[in-house]
N, C-alpha and C positions, 0 to 999 in steps of 0.2 A: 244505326241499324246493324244486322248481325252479320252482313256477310263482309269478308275480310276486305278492307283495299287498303294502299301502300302507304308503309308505316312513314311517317314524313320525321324527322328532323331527331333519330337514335342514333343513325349506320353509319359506317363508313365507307359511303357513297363518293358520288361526285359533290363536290361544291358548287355551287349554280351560280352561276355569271350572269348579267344583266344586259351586254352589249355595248358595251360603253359606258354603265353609269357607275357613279361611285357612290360612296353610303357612308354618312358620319352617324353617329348614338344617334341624334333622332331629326334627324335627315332624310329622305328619299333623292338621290339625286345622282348622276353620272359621275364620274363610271364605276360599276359595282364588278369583282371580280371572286368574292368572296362570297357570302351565302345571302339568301332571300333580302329585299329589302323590306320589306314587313313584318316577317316576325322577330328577329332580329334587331331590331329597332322600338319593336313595344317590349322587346324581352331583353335589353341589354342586358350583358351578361360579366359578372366579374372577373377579373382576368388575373386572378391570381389565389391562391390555395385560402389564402387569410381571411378573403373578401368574400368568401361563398361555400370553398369545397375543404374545409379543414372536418366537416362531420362526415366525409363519406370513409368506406369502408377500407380496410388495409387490404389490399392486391399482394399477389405473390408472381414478384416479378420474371419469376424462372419456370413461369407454368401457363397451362390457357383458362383464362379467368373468365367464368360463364357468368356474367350480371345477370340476377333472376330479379326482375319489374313486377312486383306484384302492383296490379292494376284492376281497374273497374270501366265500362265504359256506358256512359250513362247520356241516353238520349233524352233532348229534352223534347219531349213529343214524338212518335213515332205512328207504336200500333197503339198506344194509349194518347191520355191528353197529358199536358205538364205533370196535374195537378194528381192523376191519375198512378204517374211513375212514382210519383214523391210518396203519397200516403201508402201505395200498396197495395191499392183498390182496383178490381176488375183483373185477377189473377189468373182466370180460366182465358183471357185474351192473350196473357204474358205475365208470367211470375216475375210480378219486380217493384220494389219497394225501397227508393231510394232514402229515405231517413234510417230504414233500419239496416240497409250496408254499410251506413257511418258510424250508426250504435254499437257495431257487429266489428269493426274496424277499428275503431278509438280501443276500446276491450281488448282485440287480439293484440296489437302490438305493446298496451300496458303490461301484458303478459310474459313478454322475451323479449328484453333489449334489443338484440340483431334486427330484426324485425323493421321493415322497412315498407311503406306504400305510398302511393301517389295519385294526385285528386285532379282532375280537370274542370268539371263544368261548374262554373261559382253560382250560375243559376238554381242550382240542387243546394250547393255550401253554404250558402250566403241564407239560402231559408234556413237549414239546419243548424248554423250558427246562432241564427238570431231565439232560435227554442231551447239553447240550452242554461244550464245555469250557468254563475258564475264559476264554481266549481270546477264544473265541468269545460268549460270556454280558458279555465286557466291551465287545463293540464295539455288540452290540446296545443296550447299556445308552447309549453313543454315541448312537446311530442315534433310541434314544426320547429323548434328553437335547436334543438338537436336533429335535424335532420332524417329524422324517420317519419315522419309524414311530409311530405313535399310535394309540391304545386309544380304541377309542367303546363304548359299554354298559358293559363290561366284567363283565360278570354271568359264571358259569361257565358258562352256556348264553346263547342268545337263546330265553326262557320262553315257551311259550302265555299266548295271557291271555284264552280265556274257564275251559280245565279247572284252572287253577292255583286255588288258595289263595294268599292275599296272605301267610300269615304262612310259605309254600315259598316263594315270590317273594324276601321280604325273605332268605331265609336262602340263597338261592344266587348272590343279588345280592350278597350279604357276603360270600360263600367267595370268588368269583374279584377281587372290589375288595381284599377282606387280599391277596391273591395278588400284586395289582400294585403294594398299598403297601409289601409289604415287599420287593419286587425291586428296586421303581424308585422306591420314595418318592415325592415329589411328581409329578416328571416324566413317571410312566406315569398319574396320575390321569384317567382319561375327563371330558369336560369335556360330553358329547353323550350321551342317549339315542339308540340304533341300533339300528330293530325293523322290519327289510326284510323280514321271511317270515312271521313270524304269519297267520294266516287271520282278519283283523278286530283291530280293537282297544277295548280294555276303557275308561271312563272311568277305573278305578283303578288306571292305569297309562300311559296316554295321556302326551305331550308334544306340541311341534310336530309340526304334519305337511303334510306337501308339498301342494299345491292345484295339482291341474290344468296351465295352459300358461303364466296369466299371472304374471308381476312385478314385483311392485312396488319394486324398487328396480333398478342395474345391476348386480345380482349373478344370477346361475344356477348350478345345480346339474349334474351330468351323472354318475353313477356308473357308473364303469366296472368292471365285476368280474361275478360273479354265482356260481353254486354251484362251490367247489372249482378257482375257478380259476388261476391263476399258479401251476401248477403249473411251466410255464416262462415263470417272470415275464419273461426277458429277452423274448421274442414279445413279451410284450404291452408291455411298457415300450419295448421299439425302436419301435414303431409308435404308441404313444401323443408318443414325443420329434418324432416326423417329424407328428404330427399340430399338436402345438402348434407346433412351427419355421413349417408350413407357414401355419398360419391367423394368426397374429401378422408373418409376411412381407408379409401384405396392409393390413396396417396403414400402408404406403408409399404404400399406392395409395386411404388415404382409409378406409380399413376401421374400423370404430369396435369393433371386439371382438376383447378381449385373450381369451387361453385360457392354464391355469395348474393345476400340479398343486398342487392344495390337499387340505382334509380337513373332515369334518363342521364340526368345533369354528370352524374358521378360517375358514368360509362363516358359519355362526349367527355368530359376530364381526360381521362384516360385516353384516350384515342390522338385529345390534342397532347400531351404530355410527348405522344408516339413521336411528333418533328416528323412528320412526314406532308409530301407533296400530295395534291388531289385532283383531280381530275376536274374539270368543272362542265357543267349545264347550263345550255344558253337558251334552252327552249324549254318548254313545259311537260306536264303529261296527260295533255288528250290529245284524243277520245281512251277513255279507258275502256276497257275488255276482260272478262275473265272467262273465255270463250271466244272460236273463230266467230263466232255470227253472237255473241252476247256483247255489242257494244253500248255502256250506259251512255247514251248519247240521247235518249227520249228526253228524260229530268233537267236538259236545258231548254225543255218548252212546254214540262206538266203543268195541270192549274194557270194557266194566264191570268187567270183573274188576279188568284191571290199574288202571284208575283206583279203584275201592277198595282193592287192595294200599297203590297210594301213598298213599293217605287213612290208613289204620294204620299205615303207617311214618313219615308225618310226627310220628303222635302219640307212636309208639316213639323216635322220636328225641329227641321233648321230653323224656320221660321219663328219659334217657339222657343229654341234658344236664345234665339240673337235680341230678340223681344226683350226677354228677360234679361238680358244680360244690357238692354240698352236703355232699360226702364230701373230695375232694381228691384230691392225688395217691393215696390207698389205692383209690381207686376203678380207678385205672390199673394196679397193679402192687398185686395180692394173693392171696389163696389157691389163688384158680384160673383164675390166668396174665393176661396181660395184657390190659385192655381198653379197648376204644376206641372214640371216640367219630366222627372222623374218616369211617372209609369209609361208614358209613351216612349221613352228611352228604354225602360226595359225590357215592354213591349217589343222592341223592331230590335234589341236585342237577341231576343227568342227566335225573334224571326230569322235570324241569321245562322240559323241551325240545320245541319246538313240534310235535316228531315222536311224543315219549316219550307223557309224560299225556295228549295227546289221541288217541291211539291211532289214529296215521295212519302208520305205521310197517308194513312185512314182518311177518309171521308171525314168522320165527326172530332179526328183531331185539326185535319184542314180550318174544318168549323172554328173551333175553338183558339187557332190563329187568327182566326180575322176579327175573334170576337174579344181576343186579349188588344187586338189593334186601336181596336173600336172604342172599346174601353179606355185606352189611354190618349185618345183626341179628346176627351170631354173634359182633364183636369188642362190639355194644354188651351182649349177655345175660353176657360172662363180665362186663362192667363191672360190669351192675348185678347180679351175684352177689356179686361183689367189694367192693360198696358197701351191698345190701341184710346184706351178714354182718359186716360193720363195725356201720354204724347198727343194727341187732340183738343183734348180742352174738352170734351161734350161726352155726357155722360151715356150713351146711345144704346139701342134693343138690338144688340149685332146678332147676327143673323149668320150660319156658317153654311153651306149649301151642301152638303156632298155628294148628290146626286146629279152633278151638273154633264156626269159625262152619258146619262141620257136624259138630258133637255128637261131633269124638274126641280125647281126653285119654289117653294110656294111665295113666298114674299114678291118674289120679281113679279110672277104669275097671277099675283091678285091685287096689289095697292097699286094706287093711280099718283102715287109720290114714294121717291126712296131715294137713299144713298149709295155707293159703293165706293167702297174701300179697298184699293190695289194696294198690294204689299209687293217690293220688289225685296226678294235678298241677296241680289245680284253686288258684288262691287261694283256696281257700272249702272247710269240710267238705262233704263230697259224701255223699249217702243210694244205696245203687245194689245193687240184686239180681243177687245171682251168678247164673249157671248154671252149673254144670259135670255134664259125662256121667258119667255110675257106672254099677255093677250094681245089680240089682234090691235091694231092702233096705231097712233102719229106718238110720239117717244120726242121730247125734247130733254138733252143732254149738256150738261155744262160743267167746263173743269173746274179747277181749283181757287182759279179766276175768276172765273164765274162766267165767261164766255162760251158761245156757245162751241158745241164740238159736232160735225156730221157724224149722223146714225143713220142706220136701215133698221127697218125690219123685214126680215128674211121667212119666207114661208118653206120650209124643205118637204119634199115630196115624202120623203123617209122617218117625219117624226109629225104628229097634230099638233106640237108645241110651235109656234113663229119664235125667231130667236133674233134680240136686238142688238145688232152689232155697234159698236164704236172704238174708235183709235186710244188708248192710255199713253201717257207719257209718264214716268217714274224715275224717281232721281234714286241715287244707289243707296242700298240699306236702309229705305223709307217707303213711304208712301204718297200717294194723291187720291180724294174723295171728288167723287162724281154725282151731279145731284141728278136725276132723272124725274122726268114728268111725263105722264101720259095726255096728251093732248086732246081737245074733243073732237077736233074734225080730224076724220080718219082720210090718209092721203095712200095713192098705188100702192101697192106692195112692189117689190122686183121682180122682176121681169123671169117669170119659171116657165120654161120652154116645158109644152107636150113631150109625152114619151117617143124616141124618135122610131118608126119602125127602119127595119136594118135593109137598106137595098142595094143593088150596087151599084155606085154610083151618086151615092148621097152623098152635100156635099161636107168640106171638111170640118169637123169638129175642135175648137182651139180655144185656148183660156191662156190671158197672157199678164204681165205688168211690163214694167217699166224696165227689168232683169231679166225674165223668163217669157218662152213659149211654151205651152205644151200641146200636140195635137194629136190627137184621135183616130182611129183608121173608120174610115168611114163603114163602113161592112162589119166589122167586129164591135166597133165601140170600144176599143181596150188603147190603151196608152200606146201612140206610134213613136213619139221623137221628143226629146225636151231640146232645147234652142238657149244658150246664154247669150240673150243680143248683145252686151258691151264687150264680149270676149270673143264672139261672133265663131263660137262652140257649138255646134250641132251633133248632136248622136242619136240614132236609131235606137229605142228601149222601148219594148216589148214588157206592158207588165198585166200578170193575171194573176187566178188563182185555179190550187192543183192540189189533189190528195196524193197520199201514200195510203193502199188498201195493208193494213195493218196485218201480219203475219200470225197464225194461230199454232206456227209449226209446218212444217214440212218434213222430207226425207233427207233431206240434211243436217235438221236440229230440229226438233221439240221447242225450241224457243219461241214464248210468243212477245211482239212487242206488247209494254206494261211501261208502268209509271217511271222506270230507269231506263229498260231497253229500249231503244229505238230499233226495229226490223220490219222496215216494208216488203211485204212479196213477192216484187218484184220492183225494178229499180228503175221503171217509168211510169211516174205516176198519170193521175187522171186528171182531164181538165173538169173543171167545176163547171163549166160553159164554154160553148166557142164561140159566143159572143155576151156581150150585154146591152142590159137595156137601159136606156142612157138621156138623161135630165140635165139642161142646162141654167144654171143661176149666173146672172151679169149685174151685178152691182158697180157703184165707184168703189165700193169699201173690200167686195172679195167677187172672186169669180170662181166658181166649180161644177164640175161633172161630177153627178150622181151615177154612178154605174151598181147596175142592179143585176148581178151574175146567176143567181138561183134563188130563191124562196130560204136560205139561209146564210145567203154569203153575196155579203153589197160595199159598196166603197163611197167614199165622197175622194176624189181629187179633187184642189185646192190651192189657190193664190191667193196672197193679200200685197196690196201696194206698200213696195219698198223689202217684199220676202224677195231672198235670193236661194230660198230651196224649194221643192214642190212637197206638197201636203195631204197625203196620203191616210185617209183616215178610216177603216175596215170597220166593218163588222161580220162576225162571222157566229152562228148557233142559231138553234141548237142541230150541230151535226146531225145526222140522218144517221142512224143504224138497226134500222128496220130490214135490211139485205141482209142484215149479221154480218155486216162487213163493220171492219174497224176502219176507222180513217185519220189520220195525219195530214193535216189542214197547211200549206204552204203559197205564201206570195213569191211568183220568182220574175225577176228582171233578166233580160235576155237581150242580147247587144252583139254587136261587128266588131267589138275590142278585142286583138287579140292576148289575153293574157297567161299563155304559155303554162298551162297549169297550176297560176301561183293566186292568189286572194290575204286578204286579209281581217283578221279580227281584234278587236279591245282584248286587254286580260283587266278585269274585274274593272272594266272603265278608265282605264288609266293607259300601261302603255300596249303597243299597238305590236302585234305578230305576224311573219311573214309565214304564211300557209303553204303547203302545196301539195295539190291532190294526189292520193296512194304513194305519200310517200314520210316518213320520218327521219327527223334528222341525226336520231341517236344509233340507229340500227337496222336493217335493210326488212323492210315491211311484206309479209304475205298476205296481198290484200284478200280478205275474203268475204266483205258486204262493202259493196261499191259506193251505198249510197251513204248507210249511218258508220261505215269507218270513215267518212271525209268530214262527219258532221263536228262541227265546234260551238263552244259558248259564245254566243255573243253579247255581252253585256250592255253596250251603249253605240258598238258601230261596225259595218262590214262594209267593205270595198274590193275592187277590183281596180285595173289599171294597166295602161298600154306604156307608161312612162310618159304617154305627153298629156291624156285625156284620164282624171279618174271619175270614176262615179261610185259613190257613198250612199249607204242606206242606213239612217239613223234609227234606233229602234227604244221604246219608252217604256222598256221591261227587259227583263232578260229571256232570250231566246238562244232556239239552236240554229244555225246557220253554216251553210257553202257553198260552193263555187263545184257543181257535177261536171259541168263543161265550161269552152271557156268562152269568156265575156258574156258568161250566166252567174248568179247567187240567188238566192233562197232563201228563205227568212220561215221556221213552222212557226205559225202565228195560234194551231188551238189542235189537239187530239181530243178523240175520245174513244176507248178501247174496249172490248168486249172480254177481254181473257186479261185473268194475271202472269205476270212476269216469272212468277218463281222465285221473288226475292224479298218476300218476306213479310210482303206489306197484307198478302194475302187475300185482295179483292181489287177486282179492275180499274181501270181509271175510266169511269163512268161518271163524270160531276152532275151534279142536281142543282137547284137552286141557281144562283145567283153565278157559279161556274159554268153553266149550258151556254151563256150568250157570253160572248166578247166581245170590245171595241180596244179598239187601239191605234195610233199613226206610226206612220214610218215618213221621216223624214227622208228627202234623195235629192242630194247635190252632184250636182255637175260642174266639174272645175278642172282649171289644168293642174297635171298632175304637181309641181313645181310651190301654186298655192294653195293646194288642197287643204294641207294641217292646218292654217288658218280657221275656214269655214267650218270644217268639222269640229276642230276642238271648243271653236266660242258655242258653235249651236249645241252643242254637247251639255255644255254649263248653262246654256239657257233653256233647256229640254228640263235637264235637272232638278235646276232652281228655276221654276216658273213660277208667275206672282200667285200669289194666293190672294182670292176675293173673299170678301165678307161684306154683306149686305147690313143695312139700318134702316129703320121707316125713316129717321131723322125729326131734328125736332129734340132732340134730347137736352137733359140739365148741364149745367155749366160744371166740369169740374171744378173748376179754378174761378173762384166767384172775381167779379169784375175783370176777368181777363178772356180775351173772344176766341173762340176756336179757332184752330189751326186748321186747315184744309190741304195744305202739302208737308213732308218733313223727309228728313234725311238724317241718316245714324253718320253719316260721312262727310267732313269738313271740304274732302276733295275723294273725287275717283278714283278707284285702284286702276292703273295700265290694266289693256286686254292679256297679259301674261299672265295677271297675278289673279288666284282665286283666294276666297277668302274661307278656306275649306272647314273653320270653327271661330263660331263664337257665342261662347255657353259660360251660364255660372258656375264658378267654383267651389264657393264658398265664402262666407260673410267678407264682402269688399273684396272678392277675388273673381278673375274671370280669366277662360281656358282661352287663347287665342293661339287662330293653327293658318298660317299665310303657306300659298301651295303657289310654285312655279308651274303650269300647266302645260309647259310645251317641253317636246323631248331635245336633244341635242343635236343641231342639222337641219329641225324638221322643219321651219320655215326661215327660207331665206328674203323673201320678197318685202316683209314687213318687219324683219327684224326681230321676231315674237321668240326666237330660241334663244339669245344672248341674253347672260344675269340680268336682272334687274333689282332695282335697289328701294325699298321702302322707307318713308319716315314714319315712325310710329308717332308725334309729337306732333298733338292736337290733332291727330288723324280725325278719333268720335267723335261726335258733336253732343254727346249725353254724359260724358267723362271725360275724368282726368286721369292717365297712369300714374300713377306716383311712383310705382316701383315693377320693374319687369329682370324676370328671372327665364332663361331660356331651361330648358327639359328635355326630355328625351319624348317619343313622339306620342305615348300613352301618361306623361307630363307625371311620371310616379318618381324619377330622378330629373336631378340636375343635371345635365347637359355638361358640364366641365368634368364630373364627379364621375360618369359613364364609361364603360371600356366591354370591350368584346373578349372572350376569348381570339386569337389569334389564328386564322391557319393560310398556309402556303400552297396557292393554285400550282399547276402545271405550266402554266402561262406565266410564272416567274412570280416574282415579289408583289405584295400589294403594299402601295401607299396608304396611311394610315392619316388623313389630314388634321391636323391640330384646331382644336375648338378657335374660332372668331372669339375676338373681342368683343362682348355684346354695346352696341351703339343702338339707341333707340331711333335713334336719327340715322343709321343708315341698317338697315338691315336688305341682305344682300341673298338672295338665291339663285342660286345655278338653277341651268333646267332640271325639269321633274324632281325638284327638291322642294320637301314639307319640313318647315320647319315650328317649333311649337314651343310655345311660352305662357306662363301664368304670370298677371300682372295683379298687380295691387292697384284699386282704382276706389276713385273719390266720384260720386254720381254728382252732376250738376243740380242744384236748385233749380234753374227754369227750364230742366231738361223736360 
């Protein structure tokens, strides 16, 4: 979008430090002292003139050398839709036509050798590439081969980085780098992180970044471009030629400053060239601001919907690779038609666009995210139909449900026989309670065994759907089939307690297992204390729900809050209820309080036997703004912890920041909005903590969250706004449709502080990767004539340890497949179980569907070799950095430190009876 925020990865800024971690070519891992461990790592960069920078421009080293960037910055979705920017349609919304800034582009610089530009988003490239001729596709390949058309980021989008997930990051960061290694091989490689638009930036993504006015060397910067421009490059290159003619003329008359069309990469040359020391950054930059009371802190909680859609299609897509990558080509080309893996990869690439997942985007380009989404689950269901009746053996009518998160299945809901089919993609057996909607009835269950397994059916007050629970057991990177029957003699339901009316003196309300309490205040009905009996942990936690009356302006700013800004009106919100009304369910199988706050805003709290966190599951719509009041929709927990001002948050799901209210770590803060300058992204977890007791709130979207006082946090779970922001988008955030209502959970553990990293980081990856079901009447044809179907299977000959995740496993390419093994715990963080120390993999007969024949390690978007890699060089403030020497690649011991990804393309042979 158009309004300016900080140029990430040109200046000569600080270097950004990590805390401890360090960073090889395509590693993540402690201790980093040098630049971002993300981009950096999908961008290695060559470290020498020969290997990258022999085409950039001759500098004059006795003068100040102004690099002019001619640039473009090209939203993929914004106030238009993709499809919209690209052809040029719908011009009275926004003049911009991205095929014809490329046609306009390629022309102006055939025109004048000097002549220099540079392309970011491959989503726009990679179509206009494929439209042209050969002709035309060889001269460009010219134009990049000498170094005047050049690639910075080159990611398929330029990604948000507070609503992203690191492990979408990695994966659209890889789609558009293959894109430019296999057009341009070496020569298109981006050599520069380029992240001009974003709203703030992330530590876990962070590179250099531009500082202010001053520099320290004779180099400067000056980008010339901005949204959608060059459309008629020759305007802007005429005027840019007569600008450098004229300022280098004065050079006769004594002038000491050259001006020169260069490019990111060839300025960072330069700078490293300089041997100078940097400064480094150990924290991030939010909440961003361009205004005392304009903090973008809303856009970490616009559209909830849509940012949990793309939260379940990242997981669908895992699902969808590893399928295919564990199946082969049969997964692609089988019984029922072709599938693919592809446009849902492009798909949730799009989405990772500063516009998409943070829900700052039109109404009907909103729309048209969820419906490029939508669009790309249907080539991956026939795949994994395709693949789950192979690895099965039974040719079956699967059945995908995606309505399951409000209670409708038709399949479950009307046949009196069916199947179900759990997917884990866990490295690890996963334990995980179905639900699925049915008719009222007695439900016989039986595993894989064929034994039977206890089920309820569960009647909720909150939905006319009864929903039938039972226990799964799932072995890692596999699955187990469940055959259900509906019985004819209908036996009790469970036990659903009257609505309680509120008195005082009612007695106490409590839902517990075999790890947890949780109880109720009798008088309010709202969450009193959670209790961990084996750790004999109790703490007081207060949990409701609260608005923020949304700002339309006042006499200290015109600002109102919109789909970026976050400005409440005052900085103590409203409760939605001082009590609720409150439903008890008591099964063997789960126990929960229905808490019913308003006529739009209700909860189910929740336990299941053998859960060691409490299960918090909201709904909240359609907002009320019938007062003309806006409102900013918040769950907060509220607690006797003292925690001295400090909280903490995930950076893009990965590692974990120490917060503390009204105050930053770079520069001394004038707080001027109490409530959205404290606000941060939370992408997967917030906490607080006394040092002996913490408590965690896990969240299954990305959200804005903090800590207003202490041993309190926040979590805004849904706005909905009456006025726009002023920035650009041009119409309020008012969603309709399928955006009015919300559901979602929050995960909240209680643990001592000591093992807390534990339980949050496994429940994290189990949140994440959660099974995926697929239903069958059952009854299907035999794949495999005279051989009987399979009813359990597993992609893993053995478990991965709880340290190791298995962050990729996707096709490559004929007989080739992407694997990316991720250390999940940071350095320190858990001592009690050991989870932070290396640990060591055998890759040798790991899958149980292949054989590796040959494994090549890579850098972390797998477009180099991993030995062949090298960074430019630069030198912290904090002294020298160690540069660690590549491992010897051992298939048999592959070794990672904490928070270290490391990534490999193997050559594999599919098994015959796989």
């Amino acid at each position: 979008m158009g309004v300016y925020a900080p140029l990430l990865g040109v200046g000569p800024g600080p270097l950004w430090g990590s805390m401890g971690r360090r960073m090889s070519s395509c590693a993540l891992s402690p201790p980093l002292s040098s630049v971002s461990f993300l981009f950096l790592l999908l961008l290695a960069t060559p470290g020498a003139r020969a290997a990258g920078y022999e085409t950039c421009p001759v500098v004059q080293p006795d003068m100040l050398n102004v690099h002019l960037v001619a640039h473009t910055h090209d939203d993929v979705g914004w106030l238009k839709t993709v499809d919209q920017y690209y052809y040029g349609i719908e011009n009275d919304v926004q003049h911009a036509g991205v095929q014809y800034i490329l046609d306009s582009v390629i022309s102006a610089l055939l025109a004048e050798p000097t002549r220099r530009f540079i392309y970011v988003e491959m989503a726009f490239f990679s179509r206009w590439w494929h439209e042209q001729t050969n002709a035309t596709q060889e001269i460009v390949r010219n134009l990049v081969h000498q170094g005047r058309l050049e690639f910075a980021n080159g990611g398929w989008v330029m990604n948000d980085e507070a609503a992203t997930h690191y492990g979408a990051i990695v994966d659209q960061m890889t789609l558009g780098l293959r894109f430019l290694e296999d057009t341009f091989g070496n020569d298109g490689r981006p050599r520069v992180a380029w992240h001009i638009d974003p709203f703030g930036h992330s530590r876990e993504q962070a590179s250099l970044f531009a500082q202010g006015q001053s520099y320290r060397t004779n180099h400067t910067v000056m980008t010339m471009g901005s949204d959608f421009q060059y459309e008629n490059a020759n305007m802007w290159f005429k005027n840019l030629d007569k600008l450098i003619q004229l300022v280098n003329m004065q050079q006769a008359n004594g002038s000491r400053v050259h001006v020169l069309y260069s490019t990111p990469a060839c300025y960072l040359w330069e700078l490293n060239k300089a041997n100078l020391t940097w400064s480094v950054k150990e924290d991030d930059f939010f909440p961003y601001a361009d205004g005392p009371h304009m903090f973008w802190t809303g856009y970490f909680s616009s559209r909830p919907a849509l940012k949990r859609y793309e939260r379940l299609s990242y997981n669908f897509l895992q699902v969808c690779n590893q399928l295919e990558a564990l199946v082969g080509p049969a997964a692609n080309v089988g019984p029922y038609g072709y599938g693919d893996s592809a446009p849902l990869n492009e798909a949730m690439a799009v989405l990772q666009h500063h516009d998409a997942v943070s829900g700052t985007s039109r109404q009907h380009v909103a729309n048209d995210y969820a419906r490029q989404l939508a669009a790309g689950w249907g080539p991956c269901e026939v795949l994994l139909s395709n693949a789950l009746a192979k690895l099965s053996g039974s040719k079956e009518s699967f059945s995908f449900c995606r309505y399951l998160n409000i209670s409708i299945c038709p399949l479950s809901q009307t046949s009196a026989h069916f199947q179900v089919t759990v997917y884990n993609p866990l490295g690890r057996k996963v334990d995980w309670m179905v639900r699925l909607p049915v008719s009222e009835g007695l439900f016989l269950v039986k595993d894989p065994s064929n034994k039977t397994v206890p089920s309820k059916v569960v009647e909720l007050p909150s939905s006319d759907n009864p929903e039938l629970l039972f226990p799964a057991s799932v072995p890692a990177l596999g699955f187990s089939i469940y055959s259900i029957t509906r019985m004819p003699v209908r036996r009790p339901q469970a036990r659903l307690l009257q609505p309680r009316p509120q008195k005082f003196g009612s007695p106490v309300l409590s839902i517990k297992n075999e790890y947890l309490r949780a109880t109720f205040h009798p008088d309010t009905g709202f969450l009193r204390t959670i209790e961990v009996l084996d750790q004999k942990l109790v703490l007081p936690v207060s949990q409701a729900f609260f608005w923020y009356n949304a700002s339309m302006g006042d006499k200290q700013s015109d600002q109102a809050s919109g789909a970026y800004i976050f400005r409440p009106s005052r900085a103590k919100p409203f409760p939605v209820s001082h009590w609720a009304q409150t439903h008890l369910v008591k099964t063997a199988l789960v126990q929960e309080v229905h808490q019913k706050f308003s006529a739009w805003c209700s909860q189910v709290v929740r336990l299941y036997p053998g859960q060691r966190h409490l299960e918090l599951e909201w709904t909240v719509g359609p907002i009320p703004v019938g007062d003309k009041w806006g409102k900013e929709v918040i769950s907060r927990f509220d607690t006797p912890l003292k925690t001295l001002g400090s909280f903490y948050t995930d950076s893009n799901g990965r590692e974990v920041l120490k917060r503390r209210r009204d105050y930053r770590p770079s520069w001394k803060l004038n707080q001027t909005e109490p409530v959205a300058g404290n606000y941060y992204p939370v992408n997967s977890r917030i906490y607080i903590t006394d040092g002996k007791m913490q408590l965690t709130v896990l969240t299954d979207r990305s959200q804005g969250g903090s800590s207003l006082r202490d041993g309190s946090l926040e979590l805004m779970v849904h706005r909905r706004l009456l006025k726009d922001d002023a920035r650009g988008v041009g119409e309020p955030l008012l969603e309709s449709r399928s955006g009015v209502w919300v559901r979602g959970r929050h995960l909240v553990l209680l643990d001592k502080a000591r093992d807390a990293a534990a339980g949050h980081r496994l429940l994290a990856e189990k949140e994440l990767l959660a099974p995926q079901v697929v239903l069958a009447p059952g009854g299907g044809a035999s794949y495999h004539h005279g051989v009987a179907p399979r009813t359990q299977f597993s992609g893993l000959s053995r478990e991965l340890l709880p340290s190791v995740r298995l962050l990729t496993l996707a096709r490559w390419g004929p007989e080739m497949l992407l694997l990316r093994l991720e250390h999940q715990f940071a350095l320190r963080e858990d001592s009690s179980r050991n989870l932070s120390s290396p640990v060591t993999v055998d890759l040798r007969g790991l899958f149980s569907t292949f054989t590796i024949t040959r494994l090549q390690e890579t850098t972390l978007a797998a477009t180099q070799l991993r030995a062949s890699a090298s960074r430019l060089k630069w030198t912290p403030k904090t002294g020298p950095v160690s540069h660690p020497t590549v491992p010897r690649l051992d298939p048999a011991s592959i070794t990672l430190q904490p928070m270290e990804i490391r990534t490999f393309v193997a050559s594999v042979q599919w098994k015959e009876d796989s």
